[in-house]
Structure formats: structure tokens, C-alpha cells
Wavefront OBJ file of the C-alpha trace (Angstrom):
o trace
v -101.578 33.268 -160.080
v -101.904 34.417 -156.862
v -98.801 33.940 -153.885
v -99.184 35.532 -150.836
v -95.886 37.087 -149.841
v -94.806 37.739 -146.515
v -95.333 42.004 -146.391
v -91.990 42.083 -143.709
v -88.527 43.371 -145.330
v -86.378 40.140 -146.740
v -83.546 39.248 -144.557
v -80.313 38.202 -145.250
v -79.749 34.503 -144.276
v -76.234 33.643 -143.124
v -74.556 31.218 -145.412
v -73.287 29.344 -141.957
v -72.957 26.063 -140.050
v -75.755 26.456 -137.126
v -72.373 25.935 -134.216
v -70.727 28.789 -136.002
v -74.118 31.147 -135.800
v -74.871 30.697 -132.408
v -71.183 30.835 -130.908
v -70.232 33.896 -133.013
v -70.480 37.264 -131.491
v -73.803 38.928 -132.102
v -76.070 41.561 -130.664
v -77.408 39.407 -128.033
v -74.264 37.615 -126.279
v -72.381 40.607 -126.768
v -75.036 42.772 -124.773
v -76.269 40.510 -122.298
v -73.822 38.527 -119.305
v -71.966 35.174 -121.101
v -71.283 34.426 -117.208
v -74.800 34.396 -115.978
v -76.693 31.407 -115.632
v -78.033 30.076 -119.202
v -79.424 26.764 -118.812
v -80.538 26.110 -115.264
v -81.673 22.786 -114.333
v -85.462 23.452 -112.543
v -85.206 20.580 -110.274
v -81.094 20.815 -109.021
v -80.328 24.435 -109.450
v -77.483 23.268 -111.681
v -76.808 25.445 -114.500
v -74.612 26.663 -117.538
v -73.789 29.829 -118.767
v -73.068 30.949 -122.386
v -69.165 30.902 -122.128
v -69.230 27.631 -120.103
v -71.639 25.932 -122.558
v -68.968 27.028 -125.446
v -66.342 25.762 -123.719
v -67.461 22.356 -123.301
v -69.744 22.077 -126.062
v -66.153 22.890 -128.151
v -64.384 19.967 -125.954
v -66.932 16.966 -126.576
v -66.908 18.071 -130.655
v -63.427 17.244 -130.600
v -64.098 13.994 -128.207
v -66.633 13.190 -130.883
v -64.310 13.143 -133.064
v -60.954 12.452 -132.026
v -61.879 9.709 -129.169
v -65.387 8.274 -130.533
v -64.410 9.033 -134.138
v -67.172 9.974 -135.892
v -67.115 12.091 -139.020
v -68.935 14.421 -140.975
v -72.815 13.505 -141.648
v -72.775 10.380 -138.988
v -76.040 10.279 -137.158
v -76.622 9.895 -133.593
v -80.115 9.043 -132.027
v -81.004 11.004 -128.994
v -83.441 9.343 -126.858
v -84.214 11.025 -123.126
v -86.540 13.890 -121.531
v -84.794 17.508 -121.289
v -81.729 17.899 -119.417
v -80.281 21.203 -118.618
v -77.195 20.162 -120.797
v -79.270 18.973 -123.364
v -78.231 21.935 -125.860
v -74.637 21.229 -125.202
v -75.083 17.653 -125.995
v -76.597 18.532 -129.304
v -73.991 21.825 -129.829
v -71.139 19.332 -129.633
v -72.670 16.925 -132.307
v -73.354 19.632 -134.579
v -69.328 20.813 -133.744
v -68.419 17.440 -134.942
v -70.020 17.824 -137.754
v -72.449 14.719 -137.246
v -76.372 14.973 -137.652
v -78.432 14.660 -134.651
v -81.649 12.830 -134.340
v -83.294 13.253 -131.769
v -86.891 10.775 -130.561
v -89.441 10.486 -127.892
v -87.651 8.539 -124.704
v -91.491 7.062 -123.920
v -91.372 4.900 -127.340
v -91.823 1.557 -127.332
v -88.812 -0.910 -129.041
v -90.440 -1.021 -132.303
v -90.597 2.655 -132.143
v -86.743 3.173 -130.988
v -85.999 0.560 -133.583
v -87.807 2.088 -136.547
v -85.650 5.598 -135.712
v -82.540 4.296 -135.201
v -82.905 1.785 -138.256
v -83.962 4.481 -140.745
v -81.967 7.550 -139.963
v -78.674 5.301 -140.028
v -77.646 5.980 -136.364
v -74.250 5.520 -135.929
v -74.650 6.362 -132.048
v -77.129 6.642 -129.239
v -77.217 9.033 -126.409
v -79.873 8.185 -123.379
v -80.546 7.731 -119.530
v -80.155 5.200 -117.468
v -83.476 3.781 -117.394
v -83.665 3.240 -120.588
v -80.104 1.569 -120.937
v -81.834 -1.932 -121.299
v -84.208 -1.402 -124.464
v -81.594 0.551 -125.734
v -79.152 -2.113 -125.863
v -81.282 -4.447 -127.580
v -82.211 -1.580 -130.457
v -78.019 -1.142 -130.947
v -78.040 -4.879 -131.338
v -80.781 -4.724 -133.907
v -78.772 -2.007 -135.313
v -75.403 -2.902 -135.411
v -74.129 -0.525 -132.960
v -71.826 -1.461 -130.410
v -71.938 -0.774 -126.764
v -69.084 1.384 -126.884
v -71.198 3.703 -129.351
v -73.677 4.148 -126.080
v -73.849 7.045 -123.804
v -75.422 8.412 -121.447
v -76.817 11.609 -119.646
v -75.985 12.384 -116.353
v -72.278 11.619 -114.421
v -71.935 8.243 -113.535
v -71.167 5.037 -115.777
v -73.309 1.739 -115.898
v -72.361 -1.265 -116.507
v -69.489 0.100 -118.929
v -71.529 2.612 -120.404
v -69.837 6.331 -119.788
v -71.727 9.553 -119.873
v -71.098 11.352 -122.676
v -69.588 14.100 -121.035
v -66.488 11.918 -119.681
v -65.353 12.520 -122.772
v -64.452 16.221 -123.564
v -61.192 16.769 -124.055
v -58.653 19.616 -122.651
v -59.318 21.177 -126.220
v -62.072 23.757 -126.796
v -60.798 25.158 -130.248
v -63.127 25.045 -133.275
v -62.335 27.033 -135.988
v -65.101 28.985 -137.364
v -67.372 28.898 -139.439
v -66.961 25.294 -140.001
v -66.038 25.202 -143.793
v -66.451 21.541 -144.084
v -70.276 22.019 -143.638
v -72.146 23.722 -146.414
v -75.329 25.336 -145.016
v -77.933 24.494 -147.266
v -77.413 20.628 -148.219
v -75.895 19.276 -145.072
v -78.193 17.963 -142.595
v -78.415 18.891 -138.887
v -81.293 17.386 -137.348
v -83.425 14.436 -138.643
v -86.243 14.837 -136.863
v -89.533 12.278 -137.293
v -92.660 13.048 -138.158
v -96.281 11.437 -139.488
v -95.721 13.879 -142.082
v -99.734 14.406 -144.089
v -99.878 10.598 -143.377
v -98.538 7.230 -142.739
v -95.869 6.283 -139.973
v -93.360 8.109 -139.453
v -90.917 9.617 -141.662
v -87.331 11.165 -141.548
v -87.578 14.994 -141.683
v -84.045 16.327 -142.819
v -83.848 19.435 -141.942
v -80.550 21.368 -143.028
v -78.200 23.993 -140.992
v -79.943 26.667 -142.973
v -83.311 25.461 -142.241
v -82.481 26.396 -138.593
v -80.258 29.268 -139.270
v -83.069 31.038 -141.506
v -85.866 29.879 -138.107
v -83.648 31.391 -135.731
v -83.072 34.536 -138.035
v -86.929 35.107 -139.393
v -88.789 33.955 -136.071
v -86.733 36.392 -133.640
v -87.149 39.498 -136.048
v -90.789 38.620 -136.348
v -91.262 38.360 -132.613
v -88.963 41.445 -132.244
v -89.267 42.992 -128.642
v -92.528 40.931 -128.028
v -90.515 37.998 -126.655
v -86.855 39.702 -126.833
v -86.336 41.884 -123.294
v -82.787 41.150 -121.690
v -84.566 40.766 -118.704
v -86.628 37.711 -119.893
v -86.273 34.111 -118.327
v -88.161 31.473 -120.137
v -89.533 27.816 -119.050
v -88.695 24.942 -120.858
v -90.892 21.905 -120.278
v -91.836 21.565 -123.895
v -89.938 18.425 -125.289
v -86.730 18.945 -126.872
v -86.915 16.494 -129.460
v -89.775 17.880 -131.153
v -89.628 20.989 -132.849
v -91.372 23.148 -131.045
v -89.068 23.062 -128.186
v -85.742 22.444 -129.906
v -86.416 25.458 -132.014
v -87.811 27.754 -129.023
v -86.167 26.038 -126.365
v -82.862 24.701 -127.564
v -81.698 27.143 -130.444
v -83.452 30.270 -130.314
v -83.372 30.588 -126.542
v -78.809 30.039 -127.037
v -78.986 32.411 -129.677
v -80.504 35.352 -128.227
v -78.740 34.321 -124.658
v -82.063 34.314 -122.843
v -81.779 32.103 -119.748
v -83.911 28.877 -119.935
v -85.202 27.036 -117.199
v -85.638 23.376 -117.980
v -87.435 20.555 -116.734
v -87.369 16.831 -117.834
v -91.571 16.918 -118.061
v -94.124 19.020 -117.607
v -95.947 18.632 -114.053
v -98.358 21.530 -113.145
v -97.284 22.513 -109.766
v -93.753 22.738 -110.406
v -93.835 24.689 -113.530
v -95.584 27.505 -111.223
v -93.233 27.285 -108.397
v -90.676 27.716 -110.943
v -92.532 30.648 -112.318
v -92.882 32.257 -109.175
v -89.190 31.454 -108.022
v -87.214 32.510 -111.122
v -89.681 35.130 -112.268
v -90.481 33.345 -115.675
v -91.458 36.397 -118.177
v -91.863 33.833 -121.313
v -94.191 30.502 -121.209
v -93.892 28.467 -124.833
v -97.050 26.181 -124.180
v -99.256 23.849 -126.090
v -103.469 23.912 -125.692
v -103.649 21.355 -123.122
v -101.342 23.362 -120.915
v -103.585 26.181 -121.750
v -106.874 24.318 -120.803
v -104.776 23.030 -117.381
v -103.712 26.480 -115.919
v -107.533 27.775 -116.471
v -108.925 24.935 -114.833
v -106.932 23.958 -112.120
v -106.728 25.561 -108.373
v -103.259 25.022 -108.337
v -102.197 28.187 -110.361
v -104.044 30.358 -107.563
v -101.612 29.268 -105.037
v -98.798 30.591 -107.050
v -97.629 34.598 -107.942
v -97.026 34.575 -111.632
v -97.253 38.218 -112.366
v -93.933 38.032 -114.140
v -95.223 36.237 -116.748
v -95.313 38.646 -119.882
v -96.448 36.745 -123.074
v -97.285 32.797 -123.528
v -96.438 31.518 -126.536
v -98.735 28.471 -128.223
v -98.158 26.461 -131.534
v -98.317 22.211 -131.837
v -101.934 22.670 -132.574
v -104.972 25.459 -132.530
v -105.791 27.094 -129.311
v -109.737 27.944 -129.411
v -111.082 31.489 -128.554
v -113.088 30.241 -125.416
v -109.498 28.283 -123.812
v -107.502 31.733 -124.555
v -110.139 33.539 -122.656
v -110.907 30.902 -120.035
v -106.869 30.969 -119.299
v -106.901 35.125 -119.738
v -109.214 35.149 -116.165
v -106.146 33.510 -114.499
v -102.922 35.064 -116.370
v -103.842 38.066 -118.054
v -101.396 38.349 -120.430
v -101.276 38.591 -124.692
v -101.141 34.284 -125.916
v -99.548 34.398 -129.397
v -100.330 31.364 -131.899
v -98.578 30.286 -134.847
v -98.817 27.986 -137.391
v -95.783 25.050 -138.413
v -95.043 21.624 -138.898
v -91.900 19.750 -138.475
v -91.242 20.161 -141.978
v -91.570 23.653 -141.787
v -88.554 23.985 -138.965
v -91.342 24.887 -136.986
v -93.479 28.069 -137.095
v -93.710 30.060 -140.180
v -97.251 31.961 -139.862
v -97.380 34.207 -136.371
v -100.073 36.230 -134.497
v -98.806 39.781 -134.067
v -99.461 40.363 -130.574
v -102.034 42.767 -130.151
v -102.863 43.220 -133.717
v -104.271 39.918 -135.246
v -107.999 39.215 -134.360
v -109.145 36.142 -132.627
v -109.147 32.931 -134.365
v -106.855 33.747 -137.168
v -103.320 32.026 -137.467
v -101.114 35.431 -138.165
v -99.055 36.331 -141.013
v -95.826 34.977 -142.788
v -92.842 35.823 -141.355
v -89.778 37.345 -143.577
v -88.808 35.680 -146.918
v -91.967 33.279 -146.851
v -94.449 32.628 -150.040
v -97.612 31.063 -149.618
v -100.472 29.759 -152.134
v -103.707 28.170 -152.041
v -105.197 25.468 -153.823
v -108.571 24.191 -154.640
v -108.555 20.660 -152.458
v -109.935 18.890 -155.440
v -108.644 19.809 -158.627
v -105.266 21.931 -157.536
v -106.474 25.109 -159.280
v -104.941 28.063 -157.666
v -107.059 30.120 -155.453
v -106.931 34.588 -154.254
v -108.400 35.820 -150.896
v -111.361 34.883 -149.157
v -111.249 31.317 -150.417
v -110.491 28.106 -148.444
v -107.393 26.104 -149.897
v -104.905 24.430 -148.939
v -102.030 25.336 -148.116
v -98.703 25.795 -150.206
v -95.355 26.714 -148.572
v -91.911 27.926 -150.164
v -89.208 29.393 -148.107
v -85.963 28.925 -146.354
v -87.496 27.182 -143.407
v -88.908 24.419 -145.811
v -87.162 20.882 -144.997
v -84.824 19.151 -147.455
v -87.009 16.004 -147.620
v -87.894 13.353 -146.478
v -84.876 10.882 -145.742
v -84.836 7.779 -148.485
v -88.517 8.078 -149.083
v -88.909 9.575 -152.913
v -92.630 8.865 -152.957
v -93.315 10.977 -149.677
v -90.981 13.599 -151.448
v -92.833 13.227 -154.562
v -96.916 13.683 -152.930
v -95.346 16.364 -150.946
v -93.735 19.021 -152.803
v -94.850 19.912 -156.349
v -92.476 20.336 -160.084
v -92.219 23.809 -159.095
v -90.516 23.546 -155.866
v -94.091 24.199 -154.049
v -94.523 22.188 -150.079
v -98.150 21.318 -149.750
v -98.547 20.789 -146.159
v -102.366 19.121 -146.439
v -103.700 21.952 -144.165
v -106.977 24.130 -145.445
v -106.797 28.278 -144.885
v -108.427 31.087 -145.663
v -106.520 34.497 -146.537
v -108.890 37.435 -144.755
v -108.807 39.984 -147.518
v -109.757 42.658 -144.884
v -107.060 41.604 -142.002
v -104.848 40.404 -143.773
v -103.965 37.283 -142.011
v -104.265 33.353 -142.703
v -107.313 31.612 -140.813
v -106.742 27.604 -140.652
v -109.691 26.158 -141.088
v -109.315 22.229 -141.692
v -107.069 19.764 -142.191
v -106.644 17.404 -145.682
v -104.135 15.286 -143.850
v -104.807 12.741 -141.798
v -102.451 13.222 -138.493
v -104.317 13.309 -135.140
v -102.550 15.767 -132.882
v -102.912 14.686 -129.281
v -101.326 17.568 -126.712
v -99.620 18.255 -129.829
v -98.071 14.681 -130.424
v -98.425 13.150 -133.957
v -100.680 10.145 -133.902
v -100.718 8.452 -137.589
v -104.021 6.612 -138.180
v -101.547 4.248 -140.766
v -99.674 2.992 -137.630
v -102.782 2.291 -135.752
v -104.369 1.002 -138.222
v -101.714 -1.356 -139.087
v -101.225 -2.558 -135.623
v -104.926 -3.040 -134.874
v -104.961 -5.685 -138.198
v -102.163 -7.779 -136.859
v -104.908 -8.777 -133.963
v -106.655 -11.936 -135.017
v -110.142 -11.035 -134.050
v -110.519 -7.746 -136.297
v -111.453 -7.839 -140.108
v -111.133 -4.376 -141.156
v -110.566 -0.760 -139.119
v -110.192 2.885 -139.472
v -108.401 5.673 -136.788
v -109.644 9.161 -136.633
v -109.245 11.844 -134.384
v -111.970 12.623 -132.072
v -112.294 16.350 -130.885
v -112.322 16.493 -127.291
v -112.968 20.841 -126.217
v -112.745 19.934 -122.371
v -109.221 18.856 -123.429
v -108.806 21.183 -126.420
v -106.618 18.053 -128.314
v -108.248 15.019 -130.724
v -108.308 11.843 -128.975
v -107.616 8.381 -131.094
v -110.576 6.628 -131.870
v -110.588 3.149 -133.535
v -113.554 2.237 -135.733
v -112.965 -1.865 -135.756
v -114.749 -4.692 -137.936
v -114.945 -8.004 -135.980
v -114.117 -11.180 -137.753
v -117.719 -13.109 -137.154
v -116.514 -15.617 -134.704
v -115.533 -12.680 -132.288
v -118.931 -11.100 -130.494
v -119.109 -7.766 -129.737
v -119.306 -6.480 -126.481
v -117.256 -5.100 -123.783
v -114.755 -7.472 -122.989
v -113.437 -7.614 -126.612
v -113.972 -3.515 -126.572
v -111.540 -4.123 -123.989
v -109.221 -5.890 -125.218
v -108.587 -4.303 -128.335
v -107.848 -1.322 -126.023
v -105.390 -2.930 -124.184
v -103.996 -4.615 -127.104
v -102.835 -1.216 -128.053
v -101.904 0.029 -125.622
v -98.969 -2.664 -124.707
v -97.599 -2.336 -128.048
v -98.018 1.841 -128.153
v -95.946 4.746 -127.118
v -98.692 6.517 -124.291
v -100.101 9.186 -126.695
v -101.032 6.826 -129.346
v -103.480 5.142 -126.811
v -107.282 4.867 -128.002
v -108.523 7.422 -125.878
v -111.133 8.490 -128.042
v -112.283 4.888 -127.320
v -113.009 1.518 -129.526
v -116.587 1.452 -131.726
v -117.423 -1.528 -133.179
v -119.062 -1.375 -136.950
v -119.937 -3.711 -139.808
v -118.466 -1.815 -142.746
v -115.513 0.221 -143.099
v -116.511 3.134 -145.757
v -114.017 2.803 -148.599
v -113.769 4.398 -151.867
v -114.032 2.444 -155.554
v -110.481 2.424 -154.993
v -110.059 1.018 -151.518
v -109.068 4.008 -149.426
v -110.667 4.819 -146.604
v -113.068 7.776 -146.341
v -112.541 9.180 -143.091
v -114.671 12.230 -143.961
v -118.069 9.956 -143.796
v -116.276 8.395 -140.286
v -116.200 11.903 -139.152
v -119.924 12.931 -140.073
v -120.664 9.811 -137.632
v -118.795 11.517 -134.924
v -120.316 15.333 -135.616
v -123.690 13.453 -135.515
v -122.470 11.727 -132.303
v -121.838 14.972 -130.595
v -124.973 16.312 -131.398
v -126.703 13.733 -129.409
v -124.789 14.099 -127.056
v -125.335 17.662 -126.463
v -129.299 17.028 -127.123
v -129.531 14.531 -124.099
v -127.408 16.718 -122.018
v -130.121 19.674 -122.463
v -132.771 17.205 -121.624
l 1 2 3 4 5 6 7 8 9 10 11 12 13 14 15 16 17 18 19 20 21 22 23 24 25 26 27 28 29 30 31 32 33 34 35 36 37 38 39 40 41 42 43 44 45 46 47 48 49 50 51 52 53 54 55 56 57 58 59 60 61 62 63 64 65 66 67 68 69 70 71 72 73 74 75 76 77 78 79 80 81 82 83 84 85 86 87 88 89 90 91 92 93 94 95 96 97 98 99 100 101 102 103 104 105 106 107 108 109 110 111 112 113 114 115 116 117 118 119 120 121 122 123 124 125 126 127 128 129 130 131 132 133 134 135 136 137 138 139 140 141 142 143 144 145 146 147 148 149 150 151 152 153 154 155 156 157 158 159 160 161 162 163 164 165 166 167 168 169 170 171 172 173 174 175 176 177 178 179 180 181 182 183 184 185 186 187 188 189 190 191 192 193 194 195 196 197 198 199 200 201 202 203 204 205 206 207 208 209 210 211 212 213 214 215 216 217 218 219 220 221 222 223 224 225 226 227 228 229 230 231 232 233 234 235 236 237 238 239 240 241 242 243 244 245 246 247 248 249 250 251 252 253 254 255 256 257 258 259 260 261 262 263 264 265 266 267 268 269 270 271 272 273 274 275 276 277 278 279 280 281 282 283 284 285 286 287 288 289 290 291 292 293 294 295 296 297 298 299 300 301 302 303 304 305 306 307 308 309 310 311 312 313 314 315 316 317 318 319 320 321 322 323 324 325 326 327 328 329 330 331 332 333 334 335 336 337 338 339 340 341 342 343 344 345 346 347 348 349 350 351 352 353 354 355 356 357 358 359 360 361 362 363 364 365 366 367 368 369 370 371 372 373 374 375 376 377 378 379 380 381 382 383 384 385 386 387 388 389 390 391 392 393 394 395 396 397 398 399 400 401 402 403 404 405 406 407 408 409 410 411 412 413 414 415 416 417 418 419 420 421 422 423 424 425 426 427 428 429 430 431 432 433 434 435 436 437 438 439 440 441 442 443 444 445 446 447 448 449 450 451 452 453 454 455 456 457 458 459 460 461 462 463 464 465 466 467 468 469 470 471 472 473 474 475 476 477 478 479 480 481 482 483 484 485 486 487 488 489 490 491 492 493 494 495 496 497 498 499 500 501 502 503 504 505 506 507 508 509 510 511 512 513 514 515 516 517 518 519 520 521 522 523 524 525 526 527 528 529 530 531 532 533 534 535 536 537 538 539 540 541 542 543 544 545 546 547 548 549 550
């Protein structure tokens, strides 16, 4: 048997509630200013510091309790684009004991609805604008308009923001002894998972606890300067940016500047005027700042290391964006079930194209993709996780539990690699699973798929992810059967494109475009072989790049 262990010393996880670790003293908030600004609002200049964010983080757990009266393990569904007092919003929850789940604020109703229905929300917490399909998903739900807030400072139409509620009392005793580390839940975050639509990720306090822990002792003084200012534009309800942006950033007391969505121009005038040293990105970003004219406008010498994970970053985009901001880009590899990264570049160290190394108190094995035997170095598997980062589960879905982890306690995460014997480091070199990651969204084929059948004029389909390198991100492409009646040309391309997109969240769109075939390839069994549907699309390319040498 081989397992690849993680060659860092093992660290000692906390046995604590995730409120408790980050508001107890520690070598970072006792070193650097609690008064200085901590979360600063990009757009207003607003801002919270350390002891502030305690304080009132301490005063809405109690309001969450006390006033609202919620208890221990009640979940509440966090829909909206970062605010600067996001992390408080979420730091309060966790006081109270509740589990937060948080979701993308440009879903459609069915999407809102399928969250909030099968996490169990008890509560929602948006903006504004998005008051009016909210109300009809707590209806769906159950939930009462009194279990509404909102972000921001002013009420509508009865609905108060959540922050009208702290109370004049900031105590919370510490840890939390109610809350046992390693079986309660925090966050419930969704994901596509290796396939279908989406599923409930539970991830516990010690999930996030042991991230926060084994991530910053990885990255060490590589992303850990007192002087370092980071920009937050990645979204916080997935877990890229609640990990980097929401937690880690509190715990090591690193100031944060946050806006509600990334927009090109402004992230570099916020570079330039806060002197950004840390940029968490994702390979579109990448593939934007060494394309466009607008980053030569701006000074962003004080950037010292970017940071990219969500999906791989090619050699020719990291050197492309090197020409305009010369500094180290460290990748990782994660998944939502993973808490987020759990295989790192070391910065200066790991070759190009490889994925890194574990970090601290991580295992990893290999299997053959077809008949599970276990593989050494040198040898493409897939890939096999165990650690304290690995979720719980998935919530009320034993037969996602059951395909996912093995009888020993193994995670297979449906992603191939390849362990360099000579460097030492994981390669990723495929994917089993069937996710299409577009700028680092999950796209399941399943969903698509599903939808696109509900249409009267199509017999049979299949969704795949097209690779698009001007982009660096896979593009959803449907592959449609027409029921004979319908004829196929462009105003039916068209409206099966459309169709979609009305009843879509924007990244699921069929950008990858709408083909129109006579025969779905299926296995003896019925399932789909996207394999052969890719071998049409490498064949497709190669035309393509024949007739543009011509």
C-alpha cells in the first residue's frame, strides 16, 4: 500500500468552536494593532477593526439568540455579494451557535429554493434587491418575514437589518462548551460535488479550525508579513474566499479590502490606493490583468504574491500575467469538500505545472480509475484524501456519502494525479468527475441536463465542458437530440439557448454553445459517455487550428 504523507511536522489541532479560535489571543492579534482598520469597505471607506468586529460580532450572537431566538445547530441562508461586515455577520451566527449557509445572490428562485429547502434554513440574511424573490422562497419555506434580514442600515417594508439588533451585551464566554468541534456543523456550503446538482457540504468547526491552522503554517511568511493588506473580491460564499477572505484573513489580523464584485479597474485603483501586497485570484482574473490595458494605467508594485486555486492556471497565463506583475503566483489544489486547499505550490520551489505538496497532517492515495487497485509514484490515479480538512458529509444524502468516501474512511475526490517521484509534488492531470468549472463556478452537467429535457422539442442531451485557453475556464456546451418534428437550424439553436438561460443562474449559461446530434453515446447501461463527447470536441479543435494555419 502506498499513502503519500504530507513530509511537514503534524500540528496540533485545537479542540475549539471556530468564534472561540479566532477571538482568543494569539500571535497575530496580539502583535499586530486590534484598532487599525480590519475590514475596509473598497467602495465607502467604511471599515472595522479587530476589537470593534468582536464587540459587535459578540452583541448580535446574543441578539440571535435572545431577541430572534435561535438555538444551537439552526441554519440561516446567506444570500448577497461581499460586504465589509460580512465576517461579522457570519462571526455572530457562529457565536449563537447556529450553522451558516451561505449561496450565490445571482441564483435564480429554483436555485434559492433548492438551498434554503435542503439545508433546513431557519433564517435568511440578504440585500435589498433581492427582498422580493426572497420573500417568495421563505413562503415556500415556511419562514416568516420576521425571520428576514437584511444587509446594510435601513429597514424595508418591515424588514430590519440585521445589525438593528445587537444588544448592549458583548459577553461570550469562551470557548463555547456547548459546541463540540468535530461533529457540530458551521457552514453548509453547496456544491456539484463529482456530479449531479448540488449537494449540502457540512463542513464542521474543526474542518475550519484545522484550514486556518495547516494553510497559514504552510504558507508561513510567504503570505504572513504584518505589513500585508489583501483584496477581497473573491466571493464569500464559496470557499475559496470564505476560507482566505473571511477566516484566515480575521485570524491572522491582516486587513482585507472588500468589494461586492470583481470589476477590473477598481480592483487596481484599490491596489494602487491601499498598497495591496496579497491578490487571492482565480485564472480568468489571471488571463484579464495580462490582457487588458487597464492594469498599465495603475502602480501595483506593492503587490507581493498572487494567490490562485478554483481551477488550474496554465504555464503560458502565469507567464503571460508575469510580463505585467512580476511577482511569484502560487496554485493549490481543493474542493469544497476539502475546506478548501489542501495541496500547495511552495513558492519558489515547485516546478511549473505541478499542483504542490500536502500540507500538515494530510494522507493521500492513488487509485487505478478502473479497477480501484492502489497505485506508487509516477502513475496517474485518482485521487484519495484523508485529513482534518475532509468534510463531514454530505447533508441527508447517504448515497452521495456512500460513492464518495470508501469503508476505510478514504474521500475520493474524482480528480486524476500523478506523484513526481523526482520533485516530489502532485501533478493534476484529469478529471473523473463530471463538474465544469467556469471562472471557477461549479456547473453540473445533471442540472443542465435535466432542465434542457423539460423543453418539449429535445429527445435526448448531454453537457460537457468545453476548454476555452483565451479564457483559461470550460465553457457549457449542450449536445441536444431534436424530437423529429423540430428542424434543426438556427432559430431552434437559439432558442434552446435562451431557454436556458431564463431559467439559469449566469454561469450556467451555454456558452460553449448548442450542437445539434442524432445520437447521444450511452453505455449498455444507459449512462452517458462523455469521454467519446469529448474526443468530438479535441477533434473539433484540431480543425479549428488546421483552418486557422491555412
Amino acid at each position: 500500500m502506498t499513502i503519500f504523507k504530507s513530509k511537514r511536522q503534524a500540528l496540533a489541532i485545537p479542540d475549539i468552536d471556530i468564534y472561540s479560535f479566532l477571538f482568543r489571543t494569539n500571535q497575530f492579534n496580539s502583535t499586530r494593532p486590534q484598532s487599525r482598520p480590519l475590514l475596509i469597505d473598497g467602495l465607502t471607506g467604511k471599515s472595522l477593526s479587530f476589537q470593534q468586529s468582536k464587540n459587535l460580532s459578540g452583541r448580535l450572537a446574543n441578539a440571535w439568540k435572545g431577541t430572534v431566538g435561535l438555538k444551537k445547530g439552526d441554519v440561516v441562508a446567506v444570500f448577497a455579494p461581499n460586504q465589509y461586515d460580512h465576517a461579522v455577520l457570519y462571526f455572530s451566527l457562529l457565536g449563537a451557535q447556529c450553522t451558516v449557509s451561505p449561496g450565490n445572490p445571482s441564483y435564480t428562485e429554483a436555485e434559492f429554493n433548492h438551498q434554503v429547502n435542503k439545508s433546513g434554513a431557519k433564517a435568511i440574511v440578504t440585500i435589498p434587491v433581492l427582498l422580493p424573490i426572497m420573500l417568495k422562497v421563505a413562503k415556500q419555506n415556511n419562514i416568516s418575514k420576521d425571520m428576514i434580514f437584511l444587509f446594510g442600515d435601513e429597514s424595508v417594508d418591515g424588514i430590519q437589518p440585521f445589525r438593528s439588533l445587537a444588544t448592549d451585551n458583548d459577553t461570550i464566554i469562551l470557548p463555547i462548551k456547548e459546541i463540540q468541534a468535530a461533529d457540530d456543523v458551521a457552514f453548509i456550503c453547496f456544491s456539484s460535488g463529482t456530479t449531479g446538482v448540488a449537494k449540502g457540504v457540512m463542513l464542521t468547526h474543526r474542518n475550519f479550525v484545522s484550514q486556518m491552522v495547516m494553510v497559514t503554517d504552510f504558507e508561513g511568511t510567504d503570505s504572513n508579513q504584518p505589513d500585508d493588506v489583501i483584496i477581497g473580491f473573491l466571493p464569500f460564499f464559496h470557499i475559496f474566499g470564505l476560507t482566505t477572505l473571511v477566516l484566515r484573513a480575521f485570524y491572522t489580523n491582516t486587513p482585507i479590502v472588500i468589494v461586492p464584485r470583481y470589476d477590473l479597474e477598481l480592483i487596481c485603483q484599490l491596489i494602487e490606493k491601499y498598497r495591496i501586497t496579497i491578490g487571492p485570484i482565480v485564472p480568468p482574473v489571471a488571463v484579464h490583468f495580462a490582457k487588458s490595458d487597464v492594469v498599465l494605467k495603475y502602480d501595483l508594485s506593492s503587490l507581493r504574491t498572487l494567490g490562485s486555486g478554483a481551477a488550474p492556471l496554465g504555464i503560458e497565463h502565469i507567464e503571460a500575467l508575469q510580463l505585467r506583475i512580476n511577482v511569484p503566483v502560487r496554485q493549490g489544489y481543493g474542493m469544497t469538500e476539502t475546506t478548501a486547499g489542501c495541496i500547495y505550490q511552495k513558492i519558489g520551489v515547485s516546478p511549473a505545472g505541478s499542483t504542490g505538496v500536502l500540507i500538515a497532517n494530510m494522507e493521500c492515495k492513488l487509485i487505478d480509475i478502473d479497477n480501484g487497485k492502489e497505485l506508487g509514484a509516477d502513475v496517474p490515479g485518482e485521487i484519495l484524501l484523508k485529513g482534518p480538512v475532509i468534510m463531514k458529509g454530505y447533508l441527508n444524502d447517504d448515497k452521495a456519502n456512500n460513492e464518495t468516501f470508501t469503508s476505510d474512511g478514504w474521500m475520493r475526490t474524482g480528480d486524476v494525479a500523478k506523484y513526481d517521484s523526482k520533485t516530489g509534488e502532485f501533478f493534476i492531470v484529469d478529471r473523473l468527475k463530471e463538474l465544469i468549472k467556469y471562472k471557477g463556478y461549479q456547473v453540473a452537467p445533471a442540472e443542465l441536463e435535466a432542465l434542457l429535457l423539460s423543453h418539449v422539442s429535445i429527445a435526448d442531451c448531454c453537457v460537457v465542458g468545453v476548454y476555452d485557453s483565451s479564457q483559461a475556464t470550460e465553457l457549457p456546451r449542450a449536445y441536444v437530440v431534436l424530437q423529429p418534428s423540430v428542424e434543426n437550424n438556427k432559430n431552434t439553436i437559439d432558442m434552446i439557448s435562451k431557454y436556458v438561460e431564463e431559467n439559469v443562474t449566469n454561469y450556467k449559461k451555454l456558452r460553449g454553445g448548442v450542437r445539434i446530434i442524432k445520437q447521444v453515446p450511452k453505455s449498455t447501461s444507459g449512462k452517458i459517455l462523455r469521454r467519446e463527447v469529448k474526443e468530438w470536441i479535441k477533434e473539433e479543435q484540431k480543425l479549428e487550428v488546421s483552418r486557422a494555419r491555412l
